[in-house]
VOPAKE-163764 format. One record per residue: x, y, z of N, C-alpha, C in turn; chain; residue in three letters. Coordinates in steps of 0.02 Angstrom, whole numbers, always signed. Layout:
# residues N
nx	ny	nz	cax	cay	caz	cx	cy	cz	chain	res
X	Y	Z	X	Y	Z	X	Y	Z	A	ala
...
***
This chain:
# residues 295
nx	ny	nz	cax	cay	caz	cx	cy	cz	chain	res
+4940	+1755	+2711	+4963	+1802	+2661	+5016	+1848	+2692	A	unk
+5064	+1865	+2650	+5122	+1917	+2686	+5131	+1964	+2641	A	unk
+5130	+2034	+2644	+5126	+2095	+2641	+5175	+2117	+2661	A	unk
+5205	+2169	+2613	+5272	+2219	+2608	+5256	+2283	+2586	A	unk
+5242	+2333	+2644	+5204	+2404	+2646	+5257	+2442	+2647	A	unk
+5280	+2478	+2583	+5354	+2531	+2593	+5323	+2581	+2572	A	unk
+5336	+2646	+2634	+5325	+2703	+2607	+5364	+2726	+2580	A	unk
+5363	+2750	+2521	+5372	+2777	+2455	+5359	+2864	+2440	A	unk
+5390	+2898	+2439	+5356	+2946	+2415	+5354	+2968	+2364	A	unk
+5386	+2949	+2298	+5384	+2961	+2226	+5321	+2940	+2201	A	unk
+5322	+2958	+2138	+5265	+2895	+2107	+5253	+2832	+2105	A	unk
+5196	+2817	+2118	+5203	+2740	+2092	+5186	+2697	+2050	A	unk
+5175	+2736	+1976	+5191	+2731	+1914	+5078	+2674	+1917	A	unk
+5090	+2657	+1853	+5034	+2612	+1851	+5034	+2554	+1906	A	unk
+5089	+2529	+1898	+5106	+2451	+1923	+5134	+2472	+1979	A	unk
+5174	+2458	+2071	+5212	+2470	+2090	+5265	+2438	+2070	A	unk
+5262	+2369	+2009	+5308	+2328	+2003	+5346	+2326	+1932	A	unk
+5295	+2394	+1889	+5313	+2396	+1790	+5409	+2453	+1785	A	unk
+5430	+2459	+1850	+5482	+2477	+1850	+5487	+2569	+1855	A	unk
+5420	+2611	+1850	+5444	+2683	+1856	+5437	+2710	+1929	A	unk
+5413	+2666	+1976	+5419	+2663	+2047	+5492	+2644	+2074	A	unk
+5511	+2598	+2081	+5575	+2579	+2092	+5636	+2570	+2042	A	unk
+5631	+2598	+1986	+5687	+2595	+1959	+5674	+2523	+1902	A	unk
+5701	+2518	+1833	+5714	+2462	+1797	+5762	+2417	+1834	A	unk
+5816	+2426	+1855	+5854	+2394	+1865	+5836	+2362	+1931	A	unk
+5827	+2408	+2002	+5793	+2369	+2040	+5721	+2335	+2056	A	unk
+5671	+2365	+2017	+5617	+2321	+2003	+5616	+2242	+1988	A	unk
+5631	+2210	+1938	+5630	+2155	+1941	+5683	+2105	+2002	A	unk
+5732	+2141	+2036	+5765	+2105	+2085	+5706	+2099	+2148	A	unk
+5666	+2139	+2169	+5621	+2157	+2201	+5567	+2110	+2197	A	unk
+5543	+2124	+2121	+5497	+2067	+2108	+5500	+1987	+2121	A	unk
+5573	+1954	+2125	+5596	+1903	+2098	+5603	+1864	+2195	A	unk
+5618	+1933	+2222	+5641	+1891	+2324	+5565	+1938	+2337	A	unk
+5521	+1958	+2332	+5441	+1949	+2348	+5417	+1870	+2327	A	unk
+5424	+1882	+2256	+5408	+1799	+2219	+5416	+1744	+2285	A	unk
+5491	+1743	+2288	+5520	+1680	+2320	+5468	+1684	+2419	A	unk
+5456	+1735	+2432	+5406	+1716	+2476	+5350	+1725	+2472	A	unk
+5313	+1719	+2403	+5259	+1746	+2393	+5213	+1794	+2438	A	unk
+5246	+1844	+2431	+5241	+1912	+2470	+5219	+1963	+2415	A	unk
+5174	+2001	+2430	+5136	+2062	+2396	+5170	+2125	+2408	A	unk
+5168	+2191	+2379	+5214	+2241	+2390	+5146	+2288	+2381	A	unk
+5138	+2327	+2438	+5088	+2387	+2439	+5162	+2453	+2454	A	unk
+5151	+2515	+2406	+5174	+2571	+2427	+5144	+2623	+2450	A	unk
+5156	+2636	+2511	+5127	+2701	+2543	+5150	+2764	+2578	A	unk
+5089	+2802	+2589	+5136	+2860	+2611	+5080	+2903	+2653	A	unk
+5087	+2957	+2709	+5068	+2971	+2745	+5009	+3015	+2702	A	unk
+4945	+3048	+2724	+4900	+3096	+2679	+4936	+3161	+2699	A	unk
+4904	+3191	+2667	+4953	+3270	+2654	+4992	+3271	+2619	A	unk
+5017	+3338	+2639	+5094	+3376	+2603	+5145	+3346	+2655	A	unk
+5136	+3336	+2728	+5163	+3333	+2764	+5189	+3275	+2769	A	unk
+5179	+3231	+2747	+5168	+3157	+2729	+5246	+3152	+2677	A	unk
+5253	+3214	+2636	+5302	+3195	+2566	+5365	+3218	+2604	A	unk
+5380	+3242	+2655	+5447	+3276	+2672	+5455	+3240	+2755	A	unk
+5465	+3164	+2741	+5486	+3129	+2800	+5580	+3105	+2795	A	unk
+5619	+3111	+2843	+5673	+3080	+2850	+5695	+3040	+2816	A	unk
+5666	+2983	+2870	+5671	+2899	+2872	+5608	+2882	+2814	A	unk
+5609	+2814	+2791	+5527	+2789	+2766	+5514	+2724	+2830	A	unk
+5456	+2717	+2837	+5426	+2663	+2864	+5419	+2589	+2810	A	unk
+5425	+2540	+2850	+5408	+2496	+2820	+5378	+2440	+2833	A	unk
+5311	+2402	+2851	+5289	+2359	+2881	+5284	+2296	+2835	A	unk
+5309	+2228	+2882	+5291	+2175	+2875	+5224	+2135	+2903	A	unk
+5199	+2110	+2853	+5113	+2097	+2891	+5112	+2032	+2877	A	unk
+5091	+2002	+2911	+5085	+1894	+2901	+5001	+1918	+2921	A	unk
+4970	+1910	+2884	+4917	+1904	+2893	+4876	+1825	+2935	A	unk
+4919	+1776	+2940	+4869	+1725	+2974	+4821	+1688	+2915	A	unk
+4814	+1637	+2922	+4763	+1598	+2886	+4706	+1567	+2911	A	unk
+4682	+1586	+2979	+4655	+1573	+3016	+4661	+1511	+3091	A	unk
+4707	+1494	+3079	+4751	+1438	+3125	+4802	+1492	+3158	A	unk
+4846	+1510	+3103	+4893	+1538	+3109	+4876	+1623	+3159	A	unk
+4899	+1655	+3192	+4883	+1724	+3207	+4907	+1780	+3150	A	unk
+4883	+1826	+3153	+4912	+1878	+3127	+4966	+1890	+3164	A	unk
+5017	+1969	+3106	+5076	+1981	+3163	+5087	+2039	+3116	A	unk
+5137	+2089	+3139	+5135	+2134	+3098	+5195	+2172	+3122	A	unk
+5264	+2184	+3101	+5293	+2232	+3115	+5330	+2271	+3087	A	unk
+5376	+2331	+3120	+5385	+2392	+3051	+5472	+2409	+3073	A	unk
+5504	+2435	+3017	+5569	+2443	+3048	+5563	+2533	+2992	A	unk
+5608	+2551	+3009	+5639	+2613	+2981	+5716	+2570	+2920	A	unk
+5697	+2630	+2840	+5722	+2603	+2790	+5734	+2678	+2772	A	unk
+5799	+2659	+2710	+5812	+2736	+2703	+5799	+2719	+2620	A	unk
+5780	+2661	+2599	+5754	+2658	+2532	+5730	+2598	+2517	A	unk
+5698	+2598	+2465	+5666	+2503	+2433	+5734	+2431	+2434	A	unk
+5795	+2462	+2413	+5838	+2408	+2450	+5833	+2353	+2489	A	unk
+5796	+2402	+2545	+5804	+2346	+2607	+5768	+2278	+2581	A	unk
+5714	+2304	+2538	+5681	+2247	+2531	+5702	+2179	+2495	A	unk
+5769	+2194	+2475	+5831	+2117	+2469	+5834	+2072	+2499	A	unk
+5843	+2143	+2581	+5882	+2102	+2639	+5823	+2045	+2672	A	unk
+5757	+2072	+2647	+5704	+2034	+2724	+5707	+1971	+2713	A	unk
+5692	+1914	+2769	+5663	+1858	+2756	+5609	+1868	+2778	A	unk
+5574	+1842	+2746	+5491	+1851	+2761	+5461	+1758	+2770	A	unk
+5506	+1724	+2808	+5495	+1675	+2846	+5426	+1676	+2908	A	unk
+5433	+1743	+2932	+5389	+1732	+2977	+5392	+1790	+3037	A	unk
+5372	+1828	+3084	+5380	+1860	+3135	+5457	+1857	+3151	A	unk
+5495	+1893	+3160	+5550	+1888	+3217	+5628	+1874	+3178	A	unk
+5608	+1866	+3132	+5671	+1837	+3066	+5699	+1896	+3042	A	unk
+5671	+1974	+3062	+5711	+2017	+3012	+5741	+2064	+3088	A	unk
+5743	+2035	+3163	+5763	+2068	+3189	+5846	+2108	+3181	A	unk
+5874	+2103	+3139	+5934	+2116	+3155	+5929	+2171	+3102	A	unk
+5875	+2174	+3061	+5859	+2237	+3023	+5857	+2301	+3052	A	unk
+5814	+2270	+3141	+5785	+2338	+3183	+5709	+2321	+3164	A	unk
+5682	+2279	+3139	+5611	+2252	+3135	+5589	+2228	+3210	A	unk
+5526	+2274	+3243	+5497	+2266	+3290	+5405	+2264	+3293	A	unk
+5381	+2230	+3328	+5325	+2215	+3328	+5261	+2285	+3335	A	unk
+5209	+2282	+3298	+5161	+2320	+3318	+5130	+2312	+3333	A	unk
+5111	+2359	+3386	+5039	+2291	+3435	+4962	+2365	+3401	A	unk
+4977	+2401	+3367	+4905	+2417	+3328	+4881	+2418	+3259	A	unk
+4787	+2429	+3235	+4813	+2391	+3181	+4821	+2460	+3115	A	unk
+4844	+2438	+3087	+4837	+2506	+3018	+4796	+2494	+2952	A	unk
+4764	+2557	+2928	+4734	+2547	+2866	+4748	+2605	+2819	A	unk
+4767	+2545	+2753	+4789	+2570	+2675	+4722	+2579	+2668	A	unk
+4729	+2648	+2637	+4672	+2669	+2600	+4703	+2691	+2544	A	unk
+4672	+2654	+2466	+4687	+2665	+2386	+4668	+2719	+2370	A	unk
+4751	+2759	+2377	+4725	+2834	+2337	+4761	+2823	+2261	A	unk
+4766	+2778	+2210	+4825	+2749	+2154	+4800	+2794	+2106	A	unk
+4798	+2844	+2098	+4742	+2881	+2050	+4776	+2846	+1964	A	unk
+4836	+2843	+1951	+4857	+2820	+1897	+4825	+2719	+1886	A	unk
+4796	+2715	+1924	+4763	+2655	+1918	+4708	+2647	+1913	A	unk
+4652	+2695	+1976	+4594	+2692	+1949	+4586	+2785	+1988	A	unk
+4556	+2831	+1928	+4549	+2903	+1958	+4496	+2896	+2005	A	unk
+4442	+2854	+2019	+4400	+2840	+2075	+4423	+2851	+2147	A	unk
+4493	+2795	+2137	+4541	+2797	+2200	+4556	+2844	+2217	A	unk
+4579	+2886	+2192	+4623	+2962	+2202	+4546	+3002	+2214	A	unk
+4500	+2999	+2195	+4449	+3058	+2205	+4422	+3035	+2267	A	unk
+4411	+2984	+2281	+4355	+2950	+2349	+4410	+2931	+2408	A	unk
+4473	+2911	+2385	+4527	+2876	+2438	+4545	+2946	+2484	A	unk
+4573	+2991	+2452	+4607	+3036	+2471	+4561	+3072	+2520	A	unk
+4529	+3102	+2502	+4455	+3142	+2579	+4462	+3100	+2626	A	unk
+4452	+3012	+2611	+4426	+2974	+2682	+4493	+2977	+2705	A	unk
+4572	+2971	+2683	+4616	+2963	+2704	+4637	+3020	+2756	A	unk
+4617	+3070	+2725	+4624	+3131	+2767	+4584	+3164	+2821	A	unk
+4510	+3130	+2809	+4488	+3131	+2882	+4493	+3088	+2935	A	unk
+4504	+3021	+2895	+4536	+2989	+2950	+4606	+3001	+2984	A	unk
+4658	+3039	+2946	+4692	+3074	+3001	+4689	+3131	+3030	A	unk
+4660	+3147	+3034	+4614	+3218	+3084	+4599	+3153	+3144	A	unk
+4594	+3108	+3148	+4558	+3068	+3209	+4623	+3000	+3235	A	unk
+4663	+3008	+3204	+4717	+2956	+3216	+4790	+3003	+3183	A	unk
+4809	+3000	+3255	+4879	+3061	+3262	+4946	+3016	+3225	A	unk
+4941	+2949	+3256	+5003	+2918	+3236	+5006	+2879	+3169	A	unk
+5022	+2846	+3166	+5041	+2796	+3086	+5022	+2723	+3087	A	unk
+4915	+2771	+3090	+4875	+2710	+3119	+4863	+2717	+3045	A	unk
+4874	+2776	+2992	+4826	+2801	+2933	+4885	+2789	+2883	A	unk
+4863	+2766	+2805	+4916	+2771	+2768	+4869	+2753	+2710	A	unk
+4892	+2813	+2659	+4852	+2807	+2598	+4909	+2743	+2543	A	unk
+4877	+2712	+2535	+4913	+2639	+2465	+4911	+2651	+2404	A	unk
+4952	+2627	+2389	+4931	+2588	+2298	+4888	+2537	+2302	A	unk
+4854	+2501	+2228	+4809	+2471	+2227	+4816	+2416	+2267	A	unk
+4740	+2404	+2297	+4725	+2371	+2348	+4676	+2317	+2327	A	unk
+4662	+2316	+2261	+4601	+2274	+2219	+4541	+2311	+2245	A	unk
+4491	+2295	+2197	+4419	+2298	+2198	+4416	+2387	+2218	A	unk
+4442	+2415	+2146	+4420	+2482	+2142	+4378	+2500	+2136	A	unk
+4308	+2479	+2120	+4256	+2481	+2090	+4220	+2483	+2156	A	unk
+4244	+2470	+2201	+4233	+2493	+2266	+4252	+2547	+2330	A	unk
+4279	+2602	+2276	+4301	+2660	+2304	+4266	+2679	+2327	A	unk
+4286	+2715	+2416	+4355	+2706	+2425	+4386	+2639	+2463	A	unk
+4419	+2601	+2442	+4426	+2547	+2476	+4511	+2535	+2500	A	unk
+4505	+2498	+2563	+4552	+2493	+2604	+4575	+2422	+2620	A	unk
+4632	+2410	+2641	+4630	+2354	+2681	+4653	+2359	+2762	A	unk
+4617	+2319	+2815	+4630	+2338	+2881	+4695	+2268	+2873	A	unk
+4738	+2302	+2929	+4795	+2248	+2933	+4807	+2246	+3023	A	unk
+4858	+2217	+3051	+4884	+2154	+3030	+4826	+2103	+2980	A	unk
+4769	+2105	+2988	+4706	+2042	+2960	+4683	+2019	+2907	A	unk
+4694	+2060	+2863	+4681	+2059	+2784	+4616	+2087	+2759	A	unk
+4580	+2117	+2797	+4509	+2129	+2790	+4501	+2171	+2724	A	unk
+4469	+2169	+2688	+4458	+2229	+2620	+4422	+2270	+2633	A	unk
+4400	+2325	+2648	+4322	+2379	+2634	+4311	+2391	+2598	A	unk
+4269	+2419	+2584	+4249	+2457	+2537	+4182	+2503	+2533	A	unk
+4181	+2547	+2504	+4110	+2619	+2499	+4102	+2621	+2580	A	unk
+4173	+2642	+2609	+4146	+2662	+2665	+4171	+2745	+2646	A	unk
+4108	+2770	+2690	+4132	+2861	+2705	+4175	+2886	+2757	A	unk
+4175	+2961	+2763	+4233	+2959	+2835	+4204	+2945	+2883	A	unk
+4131	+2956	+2901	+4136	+2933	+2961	+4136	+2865	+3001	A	unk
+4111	+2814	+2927	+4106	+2742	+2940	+4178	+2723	+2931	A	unk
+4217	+2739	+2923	+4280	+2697	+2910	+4320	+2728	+2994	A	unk
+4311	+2781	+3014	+4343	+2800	+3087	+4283	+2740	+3112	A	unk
+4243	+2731	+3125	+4187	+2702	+3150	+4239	+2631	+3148	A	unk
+4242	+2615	+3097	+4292	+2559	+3077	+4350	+2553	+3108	A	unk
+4376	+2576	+3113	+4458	+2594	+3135	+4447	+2593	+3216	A	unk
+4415	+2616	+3248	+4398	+2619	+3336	+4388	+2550	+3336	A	unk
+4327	+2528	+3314	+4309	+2434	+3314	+4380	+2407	+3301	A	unk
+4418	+2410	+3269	+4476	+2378	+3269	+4527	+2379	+3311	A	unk
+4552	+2449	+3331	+4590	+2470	+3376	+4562	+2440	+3428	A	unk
+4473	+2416	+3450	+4466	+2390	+3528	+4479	+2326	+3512	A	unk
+4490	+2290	+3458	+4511	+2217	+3411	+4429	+2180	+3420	A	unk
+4372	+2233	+3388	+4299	+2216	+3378	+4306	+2218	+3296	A	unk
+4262	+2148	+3283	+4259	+2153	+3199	+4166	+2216	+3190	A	unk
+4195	+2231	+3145	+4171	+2286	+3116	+4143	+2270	+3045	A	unk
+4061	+2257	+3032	+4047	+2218	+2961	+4029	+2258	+2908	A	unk
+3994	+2333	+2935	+3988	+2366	+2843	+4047	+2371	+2833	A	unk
+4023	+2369	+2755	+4076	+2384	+2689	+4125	+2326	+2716	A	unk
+4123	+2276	+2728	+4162	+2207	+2757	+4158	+2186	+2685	A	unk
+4216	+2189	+2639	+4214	+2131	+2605	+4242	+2064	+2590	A	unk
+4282	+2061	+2645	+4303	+1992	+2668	+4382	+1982	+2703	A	unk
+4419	+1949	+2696	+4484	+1926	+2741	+4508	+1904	+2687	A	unk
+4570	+1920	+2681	+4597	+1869	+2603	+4639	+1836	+2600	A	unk
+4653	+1786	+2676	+4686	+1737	+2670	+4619	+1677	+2652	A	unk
+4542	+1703	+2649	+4499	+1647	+2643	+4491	+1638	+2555	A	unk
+4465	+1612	+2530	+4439	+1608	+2449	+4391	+1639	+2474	A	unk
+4350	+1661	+2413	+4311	+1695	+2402	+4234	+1678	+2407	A	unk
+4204	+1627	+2433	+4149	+1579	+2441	+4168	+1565	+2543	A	unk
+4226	+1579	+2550	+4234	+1571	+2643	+4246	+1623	+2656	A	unk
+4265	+1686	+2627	+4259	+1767	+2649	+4183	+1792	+2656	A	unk
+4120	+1742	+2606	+4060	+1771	+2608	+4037	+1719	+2652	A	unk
+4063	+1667	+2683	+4035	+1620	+2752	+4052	+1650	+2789	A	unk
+4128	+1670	+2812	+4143	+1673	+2883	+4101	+1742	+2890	A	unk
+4087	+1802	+2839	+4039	+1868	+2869	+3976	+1854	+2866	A	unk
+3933	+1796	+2841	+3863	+1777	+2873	+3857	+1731	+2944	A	unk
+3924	+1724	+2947	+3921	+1667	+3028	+3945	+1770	+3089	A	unk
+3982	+1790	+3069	+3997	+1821	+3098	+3943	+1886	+3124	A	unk
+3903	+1879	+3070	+3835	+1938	+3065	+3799	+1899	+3114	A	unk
+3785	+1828	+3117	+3743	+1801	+3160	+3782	+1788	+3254	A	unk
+3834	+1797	+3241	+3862	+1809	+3319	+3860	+1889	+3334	A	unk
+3881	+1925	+3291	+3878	+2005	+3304	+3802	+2011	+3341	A	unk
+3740	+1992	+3296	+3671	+2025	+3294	+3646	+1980	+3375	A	unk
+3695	+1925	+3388	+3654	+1865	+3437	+3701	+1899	+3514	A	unk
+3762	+1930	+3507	+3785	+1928	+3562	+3837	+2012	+3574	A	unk
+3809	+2041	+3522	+3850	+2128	+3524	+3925	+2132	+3480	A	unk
+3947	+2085	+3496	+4016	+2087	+3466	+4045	+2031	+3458	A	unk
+4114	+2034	+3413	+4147	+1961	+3401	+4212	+1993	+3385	A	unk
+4276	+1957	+3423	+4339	+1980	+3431	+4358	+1972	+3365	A	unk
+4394	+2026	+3314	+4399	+2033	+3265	+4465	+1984	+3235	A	unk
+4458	+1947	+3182	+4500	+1917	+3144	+4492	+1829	+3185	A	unk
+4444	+1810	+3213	+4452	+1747	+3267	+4392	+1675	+3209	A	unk
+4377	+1702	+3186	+4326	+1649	+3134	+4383	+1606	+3089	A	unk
+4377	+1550	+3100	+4414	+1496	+3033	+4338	+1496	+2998	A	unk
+4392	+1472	+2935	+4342	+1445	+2886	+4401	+1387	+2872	A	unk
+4352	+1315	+2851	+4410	+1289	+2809	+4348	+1255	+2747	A	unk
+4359	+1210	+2718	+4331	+1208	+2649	+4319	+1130	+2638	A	unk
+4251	+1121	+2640	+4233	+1054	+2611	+4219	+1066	+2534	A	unk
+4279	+1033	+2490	+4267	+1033	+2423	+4225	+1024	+2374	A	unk
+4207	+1027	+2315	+4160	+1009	+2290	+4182	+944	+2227	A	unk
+4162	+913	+2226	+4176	+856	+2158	+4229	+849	+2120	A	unk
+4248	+919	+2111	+4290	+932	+2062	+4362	+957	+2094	A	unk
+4341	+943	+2166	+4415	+1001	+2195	+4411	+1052	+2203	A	unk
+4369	+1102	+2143	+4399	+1173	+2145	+4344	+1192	+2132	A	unk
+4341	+1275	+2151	+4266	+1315	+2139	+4280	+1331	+2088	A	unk
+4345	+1335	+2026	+4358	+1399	+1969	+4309	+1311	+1914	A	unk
+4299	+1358	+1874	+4244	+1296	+1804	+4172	+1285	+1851	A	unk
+4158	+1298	+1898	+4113	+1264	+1919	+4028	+1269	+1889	A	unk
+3992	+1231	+1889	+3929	+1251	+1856	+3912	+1289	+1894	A	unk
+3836	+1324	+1871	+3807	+1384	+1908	+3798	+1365	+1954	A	unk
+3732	+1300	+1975	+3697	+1272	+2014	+3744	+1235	+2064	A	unk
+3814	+1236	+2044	+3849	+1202	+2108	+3846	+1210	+2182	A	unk
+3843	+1178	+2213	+3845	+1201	+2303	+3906	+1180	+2326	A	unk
+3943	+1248	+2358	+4010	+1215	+2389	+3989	+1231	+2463	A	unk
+4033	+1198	+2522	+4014	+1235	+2580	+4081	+1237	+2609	A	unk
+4066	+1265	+2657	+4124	+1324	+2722	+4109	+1300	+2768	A	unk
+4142	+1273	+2809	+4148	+1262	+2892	+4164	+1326	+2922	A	unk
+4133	+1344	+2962	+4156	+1392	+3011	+4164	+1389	+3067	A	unk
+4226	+1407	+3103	+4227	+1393	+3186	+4252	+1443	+3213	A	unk
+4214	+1462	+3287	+4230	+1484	+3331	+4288	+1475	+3371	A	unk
+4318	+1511	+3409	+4382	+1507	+3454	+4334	+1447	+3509	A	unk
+4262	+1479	+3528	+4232	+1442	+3579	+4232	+1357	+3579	A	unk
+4235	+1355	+3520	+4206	+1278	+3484	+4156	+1266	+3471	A	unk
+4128	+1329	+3436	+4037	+1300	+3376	+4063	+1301	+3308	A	unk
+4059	+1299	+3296	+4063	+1279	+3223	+3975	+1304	+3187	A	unk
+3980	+1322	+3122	+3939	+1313	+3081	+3930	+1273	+3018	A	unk
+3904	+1247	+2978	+3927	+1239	+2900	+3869	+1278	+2841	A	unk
+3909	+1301	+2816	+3874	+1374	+2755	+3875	+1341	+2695	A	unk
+3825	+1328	+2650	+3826	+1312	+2589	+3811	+1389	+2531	A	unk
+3846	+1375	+2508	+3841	+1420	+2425	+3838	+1407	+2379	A	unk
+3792	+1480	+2326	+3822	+1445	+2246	+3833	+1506	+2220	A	unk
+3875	+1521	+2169	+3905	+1578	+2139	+3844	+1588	+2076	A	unk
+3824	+1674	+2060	+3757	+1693	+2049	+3778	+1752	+2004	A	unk
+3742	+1738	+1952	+3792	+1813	+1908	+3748	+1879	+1936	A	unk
+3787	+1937	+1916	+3755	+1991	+1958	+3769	+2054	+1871	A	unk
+3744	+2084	+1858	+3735	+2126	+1806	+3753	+2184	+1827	A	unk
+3781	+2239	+1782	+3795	+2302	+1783	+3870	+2302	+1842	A	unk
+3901	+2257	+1834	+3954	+2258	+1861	+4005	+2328	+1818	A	unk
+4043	+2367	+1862	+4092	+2430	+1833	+4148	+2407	+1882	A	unk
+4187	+2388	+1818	+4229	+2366	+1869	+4297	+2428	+1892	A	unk
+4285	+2475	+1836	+4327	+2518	+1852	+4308	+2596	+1833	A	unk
+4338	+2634	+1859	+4309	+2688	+1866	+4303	+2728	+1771	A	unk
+4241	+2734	+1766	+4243	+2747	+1685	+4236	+2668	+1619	A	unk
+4207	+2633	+1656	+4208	+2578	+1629	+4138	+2576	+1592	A	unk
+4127	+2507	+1568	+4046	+2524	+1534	+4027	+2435	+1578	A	unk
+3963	+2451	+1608	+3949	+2398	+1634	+3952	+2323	+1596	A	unk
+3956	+2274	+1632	+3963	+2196	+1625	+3933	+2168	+1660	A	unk
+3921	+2091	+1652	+3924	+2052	+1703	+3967	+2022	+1748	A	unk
+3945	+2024	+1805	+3990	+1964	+1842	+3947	+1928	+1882	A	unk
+3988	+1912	+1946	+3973	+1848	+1975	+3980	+1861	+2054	A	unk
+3938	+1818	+2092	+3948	+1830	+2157	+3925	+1792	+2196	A	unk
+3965	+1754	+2258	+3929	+1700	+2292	+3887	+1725	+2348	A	unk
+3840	+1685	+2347	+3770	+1699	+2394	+3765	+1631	+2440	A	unk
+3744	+1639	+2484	+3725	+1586	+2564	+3640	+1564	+2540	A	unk
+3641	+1499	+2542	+3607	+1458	+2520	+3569	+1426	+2580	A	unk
+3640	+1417	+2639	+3577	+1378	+2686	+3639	+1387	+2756	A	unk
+3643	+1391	+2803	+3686	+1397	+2865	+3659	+1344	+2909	A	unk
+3709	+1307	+2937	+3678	+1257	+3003	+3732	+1232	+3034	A	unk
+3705	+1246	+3108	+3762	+1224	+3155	+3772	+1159	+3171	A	unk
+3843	+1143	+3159	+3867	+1073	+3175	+3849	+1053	+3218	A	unk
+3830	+969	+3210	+3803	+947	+3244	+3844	+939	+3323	A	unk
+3815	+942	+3363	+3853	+954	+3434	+3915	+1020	+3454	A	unk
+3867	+1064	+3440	+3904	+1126	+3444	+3822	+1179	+3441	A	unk
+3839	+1228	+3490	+3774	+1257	+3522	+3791	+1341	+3464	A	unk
+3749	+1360	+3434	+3734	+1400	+3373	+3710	+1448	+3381	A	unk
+3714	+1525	+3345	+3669	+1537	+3369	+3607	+1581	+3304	A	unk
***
């Protein structure tokens, strides 16, 4: 997945992309060379007052990795959304002539979008701000929507794709140290999102069982890849279906995780909503490949 983080300091309207963020006219040009690398656009900006009266804006490119692939992540100085014409978002190292240079730490958007969900803005903003009381540099950056508001306050850790969520201030600094030592960190873990959504809830039950068996596990290092089910695809699937997840270690164990997707009640999906149902995949059975030591 590749990610386009421009700090912004205006509004950023409902959408960052319905045009009162960037302009009518440049909005859809924006939209159209993201499209062409299917690249996501998060806008952000520092917490505080102090945060709205910067120079330059920052701007990070994030390749999140697919699990083969590594993460990578780097940031150049922009004096407006423009730039974002110029990038190729090919890959690491392609926008050097921008002044795009590598970051070797990691950063987390925390959803303060209050015009999206007021949850965000009431729960994002405190954690955003105590977490910079504890991180001096431009380790901290409050976002636009980040999905799964209903999980305020929720973040994503990057370069990796990780989502959080209902973490407080002190579990999300708690969070942020584990990362900075590049230790995965599992409350409020709700998954990596270069995986689907049935190998985001494997690779954190394989990863709970190396955390609990051996102290720690170098953060972002689990593949998942996907033994299909009948049909190809998990979307239509019956209730009772079982798909499973391969999981592997850097070491070379491997696991394989079976699931089945399970409706779950009183789902809110947004702040002020009236409950529903939904859905959620659950671990059915875990077992280590055969000739590969488990734990």
């Amino acid at each position: 997945m590749t990610y386009v983080a421009l700090e912004h300091l205006r509004g950023w309207g409902r959408d960052v992309l319905d045009g009162e963020a960037l302009g009518e006219e440049l909005t859809p040009l924006v939209a159209a060379h993201l499209k062409k690398w299917s690249a996501s656009l998060q806008l952000i900006r520092k917490p505080g007052r102090a945060g709205q009266h910067r120079p330059r804006r920052k701007m990070y490119l994030i390749y999140t990795g697919d699990g083969d692939t590594p993460p990578a992540m780097e940031e150049l100085d922009v004096d407006g959304p423009e730039t974002i014409l110029e990038l190729d978002l090919s890959g690491p190292g392609a926008n050097a002539s921008l002044g795009a240079r590598p970051v070797d730490h990691p950063i987390l958007l925390v959803c303060s979008h209050g015009k999206r969900d007021a949850c965000c803005a009431l729960k994002g903003r405190p954690v955003a701000a105590a977490l910079q009381t504890c991180f001096y540099g431009d380790e901290i950056w409050e976002s636009s929507h980040t999905k799964g508001h209903r999980f305020a306050a929720s973040m994503l850790l990057m370069p990796w794709g990780y989502s959080y969520g209902r973490l407080n201030s002190a579990a999300a600094i708690d969070m942020l140290k584990h990362a900075t030592r590049g230790e995965m960190f599992l409350p409020g873990n709700r998954g990596r999102g270069c995986f689907d959504a049935p190998g985001q809830v494997a690779e954190l039950v394989v990863a709970d069982r190396v955390i609990s068996a051996e102290g720690s596990l170098d953060v972002g290092t689990l593949r998942v890849d996907a033994e299909l089910n009948e049909s190809g695809d998990v979307d239509g699937m019956a209730a009772d279906e079982v798909v499973v997840r391969r999981v592997a270690h850097p070491d070379g164990r491997a696991w394989r995780v079976q699931l089945k997707q399970r409706p779950v009640e009183g789902v809110v999906a947004s702040c002020g909503d009236a409950p529903k149902q939904g859905s959620t995949w659950v671990v059915v059975d875990v077992q280590p490949v055969e000739g590969h030591r488990a734990v």
